[in-house]
N, C-alpha and C positions, 0 to 999 in steps of 0.2 A: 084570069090571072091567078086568081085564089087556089084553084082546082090545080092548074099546075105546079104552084109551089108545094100544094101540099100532098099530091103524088112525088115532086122531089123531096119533099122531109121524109116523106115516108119511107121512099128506096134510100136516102143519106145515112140515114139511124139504125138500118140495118147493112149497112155498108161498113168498110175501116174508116172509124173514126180520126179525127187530130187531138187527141185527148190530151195527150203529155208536151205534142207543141204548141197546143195553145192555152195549157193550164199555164206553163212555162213562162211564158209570153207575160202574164199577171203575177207569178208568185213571190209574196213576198222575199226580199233576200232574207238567204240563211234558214230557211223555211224548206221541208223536203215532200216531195209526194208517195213518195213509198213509205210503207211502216217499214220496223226492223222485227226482226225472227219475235225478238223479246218484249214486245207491242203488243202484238196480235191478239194475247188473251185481252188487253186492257181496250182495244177498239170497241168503238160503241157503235152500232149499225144508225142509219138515219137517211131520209129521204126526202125530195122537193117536186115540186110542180112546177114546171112553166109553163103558162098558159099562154096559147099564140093567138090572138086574135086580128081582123082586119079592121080597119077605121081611118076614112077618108085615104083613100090608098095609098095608105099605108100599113104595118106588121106592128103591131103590138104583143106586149109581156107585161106579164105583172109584176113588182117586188114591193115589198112593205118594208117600215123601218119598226126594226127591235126595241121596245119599249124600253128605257134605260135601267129597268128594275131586273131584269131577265140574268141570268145566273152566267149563261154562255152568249158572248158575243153583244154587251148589252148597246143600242141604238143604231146600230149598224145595220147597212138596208142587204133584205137578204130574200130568199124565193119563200113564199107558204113552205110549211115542211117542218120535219121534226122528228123525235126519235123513232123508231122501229118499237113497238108495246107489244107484249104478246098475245096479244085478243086479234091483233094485226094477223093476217093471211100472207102477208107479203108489201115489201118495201112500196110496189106500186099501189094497194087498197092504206099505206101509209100516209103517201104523197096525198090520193084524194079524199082522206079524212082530213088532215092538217088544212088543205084549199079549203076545205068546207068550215072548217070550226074558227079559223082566222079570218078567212076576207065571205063568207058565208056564199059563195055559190053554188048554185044547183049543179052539181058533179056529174049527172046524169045529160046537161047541156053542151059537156066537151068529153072529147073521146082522146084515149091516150094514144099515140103515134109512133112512139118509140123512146128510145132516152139513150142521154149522152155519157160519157166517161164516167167512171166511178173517180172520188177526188177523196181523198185523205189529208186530212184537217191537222197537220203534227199538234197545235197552241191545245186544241179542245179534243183529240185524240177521237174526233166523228169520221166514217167514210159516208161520206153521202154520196144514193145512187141517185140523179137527174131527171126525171121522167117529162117527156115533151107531151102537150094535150094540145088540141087545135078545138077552137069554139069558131061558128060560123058568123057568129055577131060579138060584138062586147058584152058579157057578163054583167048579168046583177050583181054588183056587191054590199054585200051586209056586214063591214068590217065590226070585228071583236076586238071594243079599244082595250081589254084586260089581255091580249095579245099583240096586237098592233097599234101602234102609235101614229102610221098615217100611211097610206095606201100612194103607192107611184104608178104609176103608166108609162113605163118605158118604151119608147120608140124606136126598135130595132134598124126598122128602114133606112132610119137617119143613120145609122153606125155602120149600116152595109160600106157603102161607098166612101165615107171620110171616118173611118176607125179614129176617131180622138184618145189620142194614151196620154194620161198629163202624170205627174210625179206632185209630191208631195211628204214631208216627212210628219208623222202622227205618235201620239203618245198610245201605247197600247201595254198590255197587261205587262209584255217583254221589255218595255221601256222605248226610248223614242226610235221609230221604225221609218226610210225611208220607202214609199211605196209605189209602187204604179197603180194609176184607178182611172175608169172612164168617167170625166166630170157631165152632168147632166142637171141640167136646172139648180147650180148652185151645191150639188149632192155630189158625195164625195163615194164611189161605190168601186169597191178594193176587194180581196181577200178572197173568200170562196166564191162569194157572189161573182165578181168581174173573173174569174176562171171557169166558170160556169158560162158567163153569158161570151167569154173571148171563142170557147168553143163552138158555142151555136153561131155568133158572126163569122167564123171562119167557114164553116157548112153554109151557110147563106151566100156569104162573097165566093163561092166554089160554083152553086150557081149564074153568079152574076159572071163568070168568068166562061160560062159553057157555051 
């Protein structure tokens, strides 16, 4: 089963993405995903990791919660990842330096497969580019608590088939926000994060539909 899902990740990612209908699907109101002409100097490049791994059959991801001291986006649960630095080669050797300096895996244990939609951040002016990596087993993790505040195991499997979208209204930097968020063990997870992961469920449930 492994082996054919991740021959279809691999032809999906290189395939037309649902990028804009299923960032859509999560984005906060009032919130845009395009920049405007007079933006584009002020963008700041940035990149994430999702790691797919299998466990008890089922599809596993990783995401961590943001330390509450963090300058952009602080507690809010989000993929390894982080700015674009110029010692950086490229968004992707970005993706798998942040995995490794945050939740501390062996980067050379998963292999990158493709990546999803680029997502433009309006609140914190980031476009982050998505890179998907498949590990054959669950990862070592050596989380960096001066980074992360606690490590989640998110269960993809379970959101194939019963997409849970619950709402909620939150106080955020913009003031009180109603939002759409996939709830998950009491975890409230919104924003870029659930536009990232509404994409990959959607390329998942597209298999399940073949």
């Amino acid at each position: 089963m492994n082996q054919a899902l991740l021959k279809y990740l691999k032809e999906a990612l290189h395939s037309e993405l649902p990028g804009f209908e299923a960032h859509s699907k999560m984005l906060p109101p009032g919130r845009r995903l395009k920049t405007r002409e007079d933006e584009l100097a002020m963008v700041k490049q940035s990149s994430v990791l999702l790691i797919l791994y299998p466990e008890d059959d089922k599809i596993f991801t990783c995401l961590t919660r943001r330390p509450s001291t963090m300058t952009f986006h602080p507690g809010q649960i989000s993929f390894p990842g982080g700015k674009v630095e110029k010692e950086d080669h490229s968004a992707e050797m970005t993706a798998l330096r942040e995995a490794r300096e945050e939740i501390g895996i062996d980067t050379s244990s998963v292999g990158i497969i493709g990546k999803l939609s680029d997502l433009y951040v309006e609140v914190s002016r980031f476009s982050i580019q998505p890179y998907v990596a498949w590990a054959d087993k669950k990862p070592e993790f050596n989380v960096n608590i001066g980074e992360v505040e606690e490590l989640i195991l998110f269960p993809l499997s379970d959101f194939i088939g019963n997409e849970t979208i619950s709402e909620a209204v939150l106080d955020t930097v913009t003031g009180p926000l109603l939002i759409k968020y996939y709830p998950f063990n009491g975890e409230i997870i919104w924003g870029a994060t659930a536009m990232i992961l509404s994409e990959l469920i959607e390329i998942l449930k597209r298999k399940e539909s073949v």
